[in-house]
C-alpha positions in Angstrom: 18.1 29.2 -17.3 18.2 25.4 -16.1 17.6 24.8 -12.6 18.9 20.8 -11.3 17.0 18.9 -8.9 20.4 16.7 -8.1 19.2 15.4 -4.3 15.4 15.9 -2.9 15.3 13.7 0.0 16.4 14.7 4.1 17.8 13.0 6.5 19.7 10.2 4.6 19.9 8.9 1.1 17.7 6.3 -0.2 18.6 4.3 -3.7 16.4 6.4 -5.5 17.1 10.0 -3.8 20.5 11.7 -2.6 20.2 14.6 -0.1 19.5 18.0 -0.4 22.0 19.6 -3.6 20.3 22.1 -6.5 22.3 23.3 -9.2 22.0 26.0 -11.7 25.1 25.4 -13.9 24.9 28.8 -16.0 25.9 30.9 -13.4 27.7 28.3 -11.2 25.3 28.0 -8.4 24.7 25.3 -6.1 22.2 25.6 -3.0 22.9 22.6 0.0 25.5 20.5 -0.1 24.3 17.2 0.6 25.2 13.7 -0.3 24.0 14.5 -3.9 27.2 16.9 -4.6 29.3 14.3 -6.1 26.6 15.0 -9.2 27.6 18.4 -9.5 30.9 17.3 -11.0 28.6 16.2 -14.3 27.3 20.0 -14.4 30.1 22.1 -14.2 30.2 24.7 -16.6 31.8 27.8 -14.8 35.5 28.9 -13.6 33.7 29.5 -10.4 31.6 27.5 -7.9 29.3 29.3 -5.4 27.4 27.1 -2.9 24.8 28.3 -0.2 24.2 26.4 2.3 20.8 26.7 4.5 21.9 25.4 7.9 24.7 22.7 8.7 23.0 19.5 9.8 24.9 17.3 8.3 22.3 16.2 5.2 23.3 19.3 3.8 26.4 19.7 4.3 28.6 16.3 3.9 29.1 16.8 0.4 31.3 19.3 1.2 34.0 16.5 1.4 33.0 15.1 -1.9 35.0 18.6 -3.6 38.3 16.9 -4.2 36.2 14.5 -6.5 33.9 17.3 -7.9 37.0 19.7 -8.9 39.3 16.7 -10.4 40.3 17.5 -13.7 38.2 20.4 -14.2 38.3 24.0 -14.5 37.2 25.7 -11.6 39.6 28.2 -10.1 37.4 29.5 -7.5 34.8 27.7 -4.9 33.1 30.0 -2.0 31.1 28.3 0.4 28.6 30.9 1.9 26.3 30.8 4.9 26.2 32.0 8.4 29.7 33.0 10.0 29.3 31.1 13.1 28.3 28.1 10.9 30.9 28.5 8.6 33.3 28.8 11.4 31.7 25.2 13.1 32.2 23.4 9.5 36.1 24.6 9.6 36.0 23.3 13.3 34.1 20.5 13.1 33.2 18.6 9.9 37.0 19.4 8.1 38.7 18.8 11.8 41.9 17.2 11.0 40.6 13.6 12.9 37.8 13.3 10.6 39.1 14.9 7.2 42.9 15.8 7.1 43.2 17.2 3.9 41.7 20.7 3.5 39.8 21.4 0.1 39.9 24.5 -1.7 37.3 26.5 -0.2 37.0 30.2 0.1 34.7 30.7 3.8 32.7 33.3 2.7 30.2 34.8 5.9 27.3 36.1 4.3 26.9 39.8 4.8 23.9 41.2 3.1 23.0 40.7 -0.8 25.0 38.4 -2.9 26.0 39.6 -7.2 24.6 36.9 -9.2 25.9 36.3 -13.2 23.7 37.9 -15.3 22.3 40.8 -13.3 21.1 38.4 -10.7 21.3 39.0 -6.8 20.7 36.4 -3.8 18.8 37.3 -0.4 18.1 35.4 2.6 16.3 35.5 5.2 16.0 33.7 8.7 13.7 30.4 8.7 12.1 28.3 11.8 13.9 25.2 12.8 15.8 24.0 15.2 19.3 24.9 15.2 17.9 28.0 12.8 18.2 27.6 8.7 18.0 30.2 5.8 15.6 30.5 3.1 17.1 32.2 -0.1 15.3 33.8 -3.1 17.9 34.5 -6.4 16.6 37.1 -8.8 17.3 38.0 -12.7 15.4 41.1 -14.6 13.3 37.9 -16.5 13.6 34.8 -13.7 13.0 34.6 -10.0 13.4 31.5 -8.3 13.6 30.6 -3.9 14.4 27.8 -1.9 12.8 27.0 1.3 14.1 23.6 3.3 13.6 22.9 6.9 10.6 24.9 8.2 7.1 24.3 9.2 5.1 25.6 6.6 2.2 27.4 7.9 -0.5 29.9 6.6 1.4 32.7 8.4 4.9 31.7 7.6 6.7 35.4 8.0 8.8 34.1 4.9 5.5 34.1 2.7 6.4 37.7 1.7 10.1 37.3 1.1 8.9 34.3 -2.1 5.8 36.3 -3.4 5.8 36.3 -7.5 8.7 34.3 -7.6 9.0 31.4 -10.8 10.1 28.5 -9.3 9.4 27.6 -5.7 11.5 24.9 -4.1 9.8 24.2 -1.2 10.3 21.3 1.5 7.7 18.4 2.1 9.0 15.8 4.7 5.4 14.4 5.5 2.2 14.2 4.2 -1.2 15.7 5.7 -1.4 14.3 9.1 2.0 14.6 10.7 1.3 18.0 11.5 2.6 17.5 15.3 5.5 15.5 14.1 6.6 18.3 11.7 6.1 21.1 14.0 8.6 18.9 16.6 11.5 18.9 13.8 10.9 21.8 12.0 9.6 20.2 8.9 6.5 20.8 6.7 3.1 18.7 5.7 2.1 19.2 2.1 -1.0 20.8 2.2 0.4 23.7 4.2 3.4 24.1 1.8 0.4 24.3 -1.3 -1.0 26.9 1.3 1.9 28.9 1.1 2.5 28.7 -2.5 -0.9 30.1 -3.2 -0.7 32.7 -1.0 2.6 34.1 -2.2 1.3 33.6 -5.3 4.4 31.6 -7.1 4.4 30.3 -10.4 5.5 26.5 -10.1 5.8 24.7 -6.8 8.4 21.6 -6.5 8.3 19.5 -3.8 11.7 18.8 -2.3 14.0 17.4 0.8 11.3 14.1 0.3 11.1 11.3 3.3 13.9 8.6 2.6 11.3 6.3 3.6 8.7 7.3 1.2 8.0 5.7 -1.7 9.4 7.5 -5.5 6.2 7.7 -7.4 3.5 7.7 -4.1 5.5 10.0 -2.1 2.9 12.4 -1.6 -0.8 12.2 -2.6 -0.2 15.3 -5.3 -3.7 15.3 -6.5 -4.9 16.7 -2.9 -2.3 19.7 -3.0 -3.2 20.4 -6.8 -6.5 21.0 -5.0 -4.9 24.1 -3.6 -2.3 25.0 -5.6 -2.5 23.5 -9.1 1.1 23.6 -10.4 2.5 21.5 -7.8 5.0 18.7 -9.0 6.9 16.5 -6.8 11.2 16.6 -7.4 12.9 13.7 -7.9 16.6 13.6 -8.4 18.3 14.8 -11.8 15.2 16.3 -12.5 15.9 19.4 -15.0 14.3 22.3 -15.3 13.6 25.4 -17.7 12.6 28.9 -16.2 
């Protein structure tokens, strides 16, 4: 199965990152919906388009608007947008209020109630992370592939999510600052990147990839990857369009 790194940086785009948006095209699956989602019109390869969002701040979630571009000319009869009700219910309020966006797009609101059907024999769980506002983490599961997705949290060696990743494939795993930001990540709800190789060697993942990068960080010297090889070897930093086999 490919996996699509389509936006990897928070906050706001930079020329070389869009916000947070991963695809996997084969079973028509797209986690955040950030400013990267105008990308997913490249990938689409389903009659069906399922996004999860983690939370709604707004570096998530804006590409929501971008559908009507997205679905033009294509073959996509159904798109669900899942997440938390209340959420769900702000984004109808809110971000598609007539004075902002008067045209409605073609979404099906879709609260999430316990475990999500994948393609393929594949089911989706969540589970609550720490950050302000509150966010989601989600693992997806197939009898041969596991993969999760963790985005604004503070990782730490106790993270209660730790156990809700363990033996997964592919880790996705937020890195807003580098080692010594610790007090400024703790105050946003972001992580520092020797605590996120922490958690990946304790859950005991198979690849890490470093995701929702600092706009203001560099492409190639982001993060010093050598130090969290140190603790977890298979650590690789994301970078948009970046593809994927697992």
């Amino acid at each position: 199965m490919k996996l699509l790194l389509l936006g990897t940086t928070g906050y706001h785009p930079s020329d070389a990152r869009q916000t947070a948006c991963m695809m996997l095209p084969e079973c028509g699956v797209v986690l955040d919906a950030g400013t990267a989602m105008f990308r997913v019109r490249d990938y689409l390869a389903t009659p069906t388009l399922d996004i999860f969002l983690t939370h709604t701040h707004l570096d998530h979630v804006i590409g929501l608007t971008f559908l009507f571009d997205v679905l033009f000319e294509r073959q996509v009869e159904t798109v669900r947008v899942h997440g938390e009700g209340k959420k769900l219910a702000a984004l109808r309020e809110h971000l598609f209020h007539t004075s902002l966006f008067p045209a409605q797009p073609p979404i099906d609101w879709q609260p999430l109630h316990g475990p999500v059907p994948l393609p393929d024999q594949g089911q989706l769980t969540y589970f609550p992370l720490d950050h302000p506002g509150g966010s989601l983490g989600y693992r997806l599961d197939w009898p041969e592939r596991s993969l999760a997705y963790i985005t604004d949290t503070t990782a730490r060696d106790d993270a209660s999510y730790i156990e809700r990743i363990r033996g997964v494939d592919v880790l996705l795993h937020e890195c807003y600052f580098p080692d010594g930001w610790e007090e400024r990540a703790t105050l946003t709800g972001h992580s520092c990147l020797s605590a996120v190789a922490r958690v990946a060697r304790a859950a005991e993942v198979g690849l890490l990839l470093l995701v929702h990068i600092n706009p203001l960080a560099g492409t190639d010297d982001a993060l010093p990857l050598d130090a969290a090889r140190q603790i977890f070897a298979h650590t690789y930093l994301g970078c948009d369009r970046m593809e994927i086999d697992f």
